[in-house]
Each structure stands twice: as structure tokens, then as C-alpha cells.
C-alpha positions as CSV (number, residue, x, y, z in Angstrom):
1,X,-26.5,0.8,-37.8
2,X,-29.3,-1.3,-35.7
3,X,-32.4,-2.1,-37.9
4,X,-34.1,-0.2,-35.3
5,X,-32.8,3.0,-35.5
6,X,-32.5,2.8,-39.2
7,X,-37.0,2.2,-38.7
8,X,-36.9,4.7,-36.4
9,X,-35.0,7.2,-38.5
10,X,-37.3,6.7,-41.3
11,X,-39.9,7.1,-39.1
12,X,-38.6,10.2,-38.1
13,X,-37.5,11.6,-41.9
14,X,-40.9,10.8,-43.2
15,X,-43.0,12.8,-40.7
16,X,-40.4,15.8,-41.0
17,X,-40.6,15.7,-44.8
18,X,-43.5,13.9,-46.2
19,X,-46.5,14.2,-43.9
20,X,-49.1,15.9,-46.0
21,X,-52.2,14.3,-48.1
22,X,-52.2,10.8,-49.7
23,X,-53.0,10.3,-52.5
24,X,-52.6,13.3,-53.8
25,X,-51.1,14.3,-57.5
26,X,-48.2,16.7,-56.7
27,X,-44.9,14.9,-56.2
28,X,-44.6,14.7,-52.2
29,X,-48.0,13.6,-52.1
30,X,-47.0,10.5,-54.4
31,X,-43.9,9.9,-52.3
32,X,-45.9,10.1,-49.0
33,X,-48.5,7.6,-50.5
34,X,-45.2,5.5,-51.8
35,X,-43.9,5.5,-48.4
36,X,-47.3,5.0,-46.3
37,X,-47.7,1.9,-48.7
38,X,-44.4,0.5,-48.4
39,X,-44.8,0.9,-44.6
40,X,-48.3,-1.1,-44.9
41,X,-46.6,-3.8,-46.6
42,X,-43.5,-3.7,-44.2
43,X,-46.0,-3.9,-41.2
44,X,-48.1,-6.8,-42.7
45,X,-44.7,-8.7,-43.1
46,X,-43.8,-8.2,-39.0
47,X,-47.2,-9.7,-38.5
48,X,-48.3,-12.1,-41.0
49,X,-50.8,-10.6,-42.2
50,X,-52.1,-9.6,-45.4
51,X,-51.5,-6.0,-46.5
52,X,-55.2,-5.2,-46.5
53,X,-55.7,-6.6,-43.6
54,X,-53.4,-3.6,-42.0
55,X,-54.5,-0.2,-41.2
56,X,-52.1,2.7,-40.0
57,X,-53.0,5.4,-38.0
58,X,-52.3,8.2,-35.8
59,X,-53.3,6.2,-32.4
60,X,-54.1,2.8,-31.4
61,X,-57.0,4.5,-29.3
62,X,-58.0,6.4,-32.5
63,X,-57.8,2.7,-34.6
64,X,-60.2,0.9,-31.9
65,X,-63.1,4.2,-32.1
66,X,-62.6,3.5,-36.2
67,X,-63.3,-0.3,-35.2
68,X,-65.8,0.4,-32.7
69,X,-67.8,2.3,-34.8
70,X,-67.4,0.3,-38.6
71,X,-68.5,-3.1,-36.6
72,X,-72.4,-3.6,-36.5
73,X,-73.9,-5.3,-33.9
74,X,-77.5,-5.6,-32.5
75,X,-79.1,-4.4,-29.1
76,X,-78.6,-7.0,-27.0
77,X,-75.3,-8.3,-28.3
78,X,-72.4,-8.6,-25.0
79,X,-68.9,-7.2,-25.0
80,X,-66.2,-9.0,-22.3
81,X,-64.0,-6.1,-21.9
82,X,-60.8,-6.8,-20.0
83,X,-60.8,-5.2,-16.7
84,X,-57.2,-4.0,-16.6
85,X,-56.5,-3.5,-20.7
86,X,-55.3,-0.7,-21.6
87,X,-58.2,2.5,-22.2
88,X,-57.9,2.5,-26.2
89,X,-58.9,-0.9,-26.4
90,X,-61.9,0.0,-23.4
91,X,-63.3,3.5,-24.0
92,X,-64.6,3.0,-27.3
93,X,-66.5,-0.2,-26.9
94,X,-68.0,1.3,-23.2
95,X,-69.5,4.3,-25.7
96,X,-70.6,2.2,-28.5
97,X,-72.3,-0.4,-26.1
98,X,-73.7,2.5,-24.8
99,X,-75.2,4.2,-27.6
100,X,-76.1,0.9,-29.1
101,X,-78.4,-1.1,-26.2
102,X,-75.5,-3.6,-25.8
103,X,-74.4,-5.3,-22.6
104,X,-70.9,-4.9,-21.2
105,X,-69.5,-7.8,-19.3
106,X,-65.9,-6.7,-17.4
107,X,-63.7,-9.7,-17.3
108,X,-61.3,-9.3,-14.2
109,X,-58.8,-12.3,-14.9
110,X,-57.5,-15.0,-12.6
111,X,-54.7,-13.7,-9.7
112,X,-51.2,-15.0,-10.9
113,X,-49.7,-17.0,-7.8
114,X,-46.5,-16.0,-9.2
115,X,-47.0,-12.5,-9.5
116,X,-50.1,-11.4,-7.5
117,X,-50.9,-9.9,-10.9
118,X,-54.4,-10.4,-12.5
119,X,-54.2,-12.8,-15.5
120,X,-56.8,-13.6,-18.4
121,X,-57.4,-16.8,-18.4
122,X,-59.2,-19.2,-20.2
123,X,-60.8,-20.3,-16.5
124,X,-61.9,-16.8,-16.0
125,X,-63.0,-15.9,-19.4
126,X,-65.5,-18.8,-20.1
127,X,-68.2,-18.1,-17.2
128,X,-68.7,-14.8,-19.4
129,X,-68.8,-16.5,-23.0
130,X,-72.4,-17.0,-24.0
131,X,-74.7,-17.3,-27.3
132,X,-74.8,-13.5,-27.1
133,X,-71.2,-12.8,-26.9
134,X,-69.9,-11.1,-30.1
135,X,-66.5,-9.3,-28.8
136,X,-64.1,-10.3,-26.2
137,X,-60.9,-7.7,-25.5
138,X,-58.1,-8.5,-24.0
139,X,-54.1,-6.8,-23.8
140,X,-51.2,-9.1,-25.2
141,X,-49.3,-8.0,-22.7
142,X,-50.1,-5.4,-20.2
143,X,-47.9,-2.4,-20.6
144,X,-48.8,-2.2,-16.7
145,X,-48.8,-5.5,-15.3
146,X,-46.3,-7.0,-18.0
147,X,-48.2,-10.2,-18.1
148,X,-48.7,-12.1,-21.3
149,X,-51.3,-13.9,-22.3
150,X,-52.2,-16.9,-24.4
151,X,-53.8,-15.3,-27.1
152,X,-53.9,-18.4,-29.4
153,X,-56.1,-20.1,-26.5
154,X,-58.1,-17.5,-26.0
155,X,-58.6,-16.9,-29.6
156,X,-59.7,-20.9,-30.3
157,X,-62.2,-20.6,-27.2
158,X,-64.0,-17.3,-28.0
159,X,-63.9,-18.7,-32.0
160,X,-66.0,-21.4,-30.9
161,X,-69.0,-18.9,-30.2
162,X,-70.9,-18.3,-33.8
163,X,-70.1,-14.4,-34.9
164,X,-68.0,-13.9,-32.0
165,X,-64.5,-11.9,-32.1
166,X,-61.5,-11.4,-30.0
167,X,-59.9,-7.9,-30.1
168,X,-56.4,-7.9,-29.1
169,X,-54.0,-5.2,-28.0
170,X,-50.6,-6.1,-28.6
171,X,-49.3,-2.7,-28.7
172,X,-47.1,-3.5,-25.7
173,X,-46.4,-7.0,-27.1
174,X,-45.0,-6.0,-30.3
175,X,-41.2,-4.8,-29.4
176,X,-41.0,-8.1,-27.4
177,X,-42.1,-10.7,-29.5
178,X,-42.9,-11.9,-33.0
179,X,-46.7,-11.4,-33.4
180,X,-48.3,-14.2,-36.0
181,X,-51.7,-12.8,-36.5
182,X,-52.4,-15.7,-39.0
183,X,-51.0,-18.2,-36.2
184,X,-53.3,-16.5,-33.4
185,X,-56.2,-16.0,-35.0
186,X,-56.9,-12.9,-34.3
């Protein structure tokens, strides 16, 4: 059997059998927190990362609110949101930005000659970079467009801006390529 229908069928067994409360004393409720963790460590693995590093939940659009709301910043502060990215990883920085005086820059990308497909470049990202700049977003891969990105480039230029971060959505990445959080900096 594939290694991805055995995932998937995991997958599948736990939330028919052991989706209930983590954490909790009475024996599913240790075998769903023995499963969730051994899926946190299993996920960290696929990506490089450290296991506290990786948070599962319900929804990547439910994950980026969490983010949205745990990160501090201060009136004034600017967000480069990607234009075309997908809306979990736009929504919740347009209503924090909102709520919190910040400033909202919408980066648009470079047109592909290839595909007539907007890109994000490093060209068109760095007229937006500035002093102020504390989160740039951007998609992996476009689950619409299916352009990739060079996320490592990206990363190393928005890294060079004191406090800033780079959000990345690789949801649509993921089942196409190895992602190396460690190796992209992000």
C-alpha cells in the first residue's frame, strides 16, 4: 500500500475514532493526545522543523487568525500582503491591520512572460520593503496560478529589514515538493 493512503487512512481512522479532548485522563483522550503528538512530530520531520515549532489545526485560515492575533505589532507598523495569495493567509492580517492602526501595502507581483501569470518577485517586492515593514505574505505556490516562488530569496531579502517576517503559505506547495523550513528561513 502507497505511503499515502496508509497517511491518509490514519487520517481518516483517527478522526472516526479518536477525535475528542486532548489531554484528557480517560483512555481515548490519552490515545488522541498520543496520536496528535506523534502526528506533530511526523509533520516537523516533512518539514525540518522543530516539533514546537509546529502547530495543527483545524484550518490553515483558522492557524493565520491564531497568528494574526498572538503577533504584536505597533500602530504604524506595514504589512505587504500578496495580492493574489490565497484569503487565509489575507483576511486575517486586512482585520488585524485594521483594528490595530497598521498600514497595508498590496504587493501585485511581476507578470511572468512565460505564463502571463503574476509572479512575486524580488523586483516587485523591494519598492514596498521599508524601516516600517514588519510582515510580508506571500503563497509558495498559488493553488490558482500554480506559480512557485523563490521563497529562500524572498526570505533572505525581507530578513534584512530589522523585526521584519515573511509569512508563507505553502499549503498548495506541500504535496509537490519537499518544504525545508530550516533551509528557507521561514
Amino acid at each position: 500500500m502507497p505511503v499515502e493512503v496508509k497517511r491518509y487512512r490514519q487520517v481518516t481512522n483517527y478522526l472516526q475514532t479518536n477525535n475528542v479532548q486532548l489531554g484528557a485522563t480517560y483512555n481515548i483522550g490519552k490515545e488522541s493526545t498520543r496520536k496528535v503528538s506523534q502526528g506533530t512530530i511526523a509533520g516537523a520531520a516533512y518539514i525540518n522543523a522543530r516539533t514546537p515549532e509546529v502547530v495543527i489545526g483545524r484550518s490553515t485560515t483558522q492557524l493565520f487568525r491564531n497568528l494574526s492575533v498572538a503577533l504584536k505589532f505597533q500602530p504604524g507598523d506595514e504589512l505587504i500582503l500578496s495580492k493574489f495569495g490565497h484569503e487565509a493567509n489575507i483576511a486575517p492580517w486586512v482585520s488585524i491591520a485594521a483594528r490595530s492602526n497598521l498600514t497595508v501595502k498590496w504587493w501585485t507581483g511581476d507578470v511572468d512572460r512565460t505564463t502571463s501569470n503574476p509572479k512575486f518577485t524580488l523586483a516587485s517586492l523591494k519598492p514596498l520593503l521599508s524601516d516600517r515593514t514588519r510582515l510580508v505574505t506571500c503563497t509558495h505556490a498559488s493553488n490558482v496560478l500554480g506559480n512557485i516562488h523563490d521563497i529562500k530569496a524572498l526570505a533572505e531579502t525581507v530578513h534584512t529589514i530589522p523585526g521584519a517576517m515573511l509569512c508563507v503559505d505553502a499549503v498548495a506547495y506541500a504535496p509537490h515538493g519537499r518544504l525545508d523550513v530550516k533551509a528557507l528561513d521561514v
